[in-house]
N, C-alpha and C positions, 0 to 999 in steps of 0.2 A: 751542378752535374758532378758526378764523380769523377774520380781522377782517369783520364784515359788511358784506354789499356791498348787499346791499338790504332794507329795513323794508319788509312787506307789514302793509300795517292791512286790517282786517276787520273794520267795523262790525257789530252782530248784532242784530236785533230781529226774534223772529219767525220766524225760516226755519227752523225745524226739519226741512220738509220737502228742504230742494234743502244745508243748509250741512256734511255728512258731505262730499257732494260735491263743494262746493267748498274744503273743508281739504284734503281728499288729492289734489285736482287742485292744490295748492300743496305739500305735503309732497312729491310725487312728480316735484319739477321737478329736472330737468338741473344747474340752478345749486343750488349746496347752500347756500354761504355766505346764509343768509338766517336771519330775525327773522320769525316769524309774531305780529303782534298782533292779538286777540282781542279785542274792547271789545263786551260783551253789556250792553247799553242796555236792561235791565229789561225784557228778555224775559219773556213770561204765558207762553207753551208752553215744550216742554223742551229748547229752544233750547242753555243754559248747560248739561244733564245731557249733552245730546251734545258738546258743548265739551270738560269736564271729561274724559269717559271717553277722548275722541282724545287727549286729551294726554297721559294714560298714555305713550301710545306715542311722544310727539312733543317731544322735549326742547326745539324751539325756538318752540314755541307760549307765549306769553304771554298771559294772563288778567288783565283789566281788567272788573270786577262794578262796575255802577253803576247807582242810580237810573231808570228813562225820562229822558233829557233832550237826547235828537232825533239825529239822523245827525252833524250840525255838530261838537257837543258829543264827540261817540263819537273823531271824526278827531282832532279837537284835544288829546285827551289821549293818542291812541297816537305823535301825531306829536312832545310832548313827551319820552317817553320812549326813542323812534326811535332807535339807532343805525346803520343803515345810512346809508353816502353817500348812497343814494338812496331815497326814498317812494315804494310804488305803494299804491293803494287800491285793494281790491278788493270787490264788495259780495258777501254772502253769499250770492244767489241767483245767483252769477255761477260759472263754472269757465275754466279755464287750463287750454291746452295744454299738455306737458310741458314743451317750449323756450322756451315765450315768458318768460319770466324772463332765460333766458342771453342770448335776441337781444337783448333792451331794453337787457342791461347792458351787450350787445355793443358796441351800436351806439351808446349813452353815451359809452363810453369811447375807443373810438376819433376820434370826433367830438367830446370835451369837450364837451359837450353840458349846458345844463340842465334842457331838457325833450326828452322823446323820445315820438312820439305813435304811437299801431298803431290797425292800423283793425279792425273791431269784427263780430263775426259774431254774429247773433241767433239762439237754438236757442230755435224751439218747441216744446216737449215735445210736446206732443199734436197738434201741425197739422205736423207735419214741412215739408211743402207751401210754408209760406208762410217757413222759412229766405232770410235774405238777407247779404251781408254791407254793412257801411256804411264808404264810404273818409270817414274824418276826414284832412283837410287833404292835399288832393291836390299835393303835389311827387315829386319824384325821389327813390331813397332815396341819402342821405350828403349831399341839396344842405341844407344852411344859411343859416336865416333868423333875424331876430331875432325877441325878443318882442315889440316894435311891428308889424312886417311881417306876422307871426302873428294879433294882435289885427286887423288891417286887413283881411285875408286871412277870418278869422272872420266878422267884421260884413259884408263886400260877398258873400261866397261861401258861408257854412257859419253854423250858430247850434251847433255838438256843443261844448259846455263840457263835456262828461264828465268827473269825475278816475280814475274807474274804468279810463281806456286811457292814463293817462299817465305815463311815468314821470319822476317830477320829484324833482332832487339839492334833497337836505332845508336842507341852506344856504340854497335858495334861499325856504325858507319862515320858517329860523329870523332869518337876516341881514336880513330885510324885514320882519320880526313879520308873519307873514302867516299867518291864521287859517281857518277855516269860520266864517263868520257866523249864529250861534246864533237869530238874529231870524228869519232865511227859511227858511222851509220849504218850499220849492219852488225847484226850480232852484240851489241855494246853492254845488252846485261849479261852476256856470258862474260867479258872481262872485269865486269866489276865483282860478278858473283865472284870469281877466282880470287880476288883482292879479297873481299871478305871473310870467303873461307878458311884463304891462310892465316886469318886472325881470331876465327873462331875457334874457341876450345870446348864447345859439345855443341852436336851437330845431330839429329835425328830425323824419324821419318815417321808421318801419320799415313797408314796404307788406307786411305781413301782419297778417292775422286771426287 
């Protein structure tokens, strides 16, 4: 296989219902060069039976069985393992277009980039009705800012710390020891993004959902 260009982590706790759908809205991307990690965080439903049977099929799905011990925990040991240049996170109730893997890396690479943000579309299953999508961090696409400018930008105009729509070159987690902090359980990728940001020196936006 070639060398990989992106680690998708895939926390799991629980979602038995919505995470078929969201492993094959990743398997089925455009960008092939990728690394699915799989960290099933002591799932009670059959969360891990569906895990295990897709991977049958899916040579580059990686399995991580551990204990409960929260989302934080879950990120931190696929991001040890990570070979890709770059980390996305994607949460198990979540699904991916088929391109959006190739534009994030697109737009990484062209840009030197170490974080690369897209803005975010909400699917309610059952209210179709009340779909929206959400712009995280309104610039131009290709303009370049830093990660101070980013964090500033953050704090006066937007609170979206998401890590679920960002895609961030894993240097930039490994070079700064920069972790999920295991103590919060609420909000905990808004305080890592913050840590990252401040380390990042180009920072940009793909204006798609």
């Amino acid at each position: 296989m070639e060398k990989i260009k992106i680690s998708v982590i895939v926390p799991i706790y629980n979602t038995s219902l919505y995470l078929e759908k969201c492993l094959r809205s990743i398997m089925d991307q455009s960008l092939e060069e990728i690394e699915i990690i799989c960290v099933n965080d002591g799932s009670i439903d059959n969360s891990l039976e569906i895990l295990k049977e897709i991977s049958k099929e899916e040579k580059r799905i990686k399995i991580i069985n551990q204990i409960n011990q929260g989302v934080s925990k879950a990120r931190n040991e696929a991001i040890r393992i990570a070979k890709g240049k770059y980390c996305l996170n994607i949460d198990s109730d979540d699904w991916i277009e088929s391109k959006y893997l190739e534009d994030m890396y697109n737009t990484a690479e062209s840009n030197d980039s170490d974080i690369v943000i897209s803005d975010i579309f909400f699917d309610f299953k059952y209210t179709p009705t009340k779909n929206y999508v959400l712009k995280d961090l309104n610039i131009k696409d290709n303009k370049i800012i830093t990660g101070k400018e980013y964090i500033e930008i953050f704090i006066k105009d937007n609170f979206y710390g998401y890590t679920w729509n960002k895609l961030i070159k894993r240097e930039l987690y490994i070079k700064n020891n920069i972790y999920y902090n295991k103590k919060i359980s609420i909000l905990e990728d808004l305080e890592a993004i913050l840590r990252l940001a401040y380390y990042a020196e180009r920072v940009n936006k793909l204006n798609k959902a």
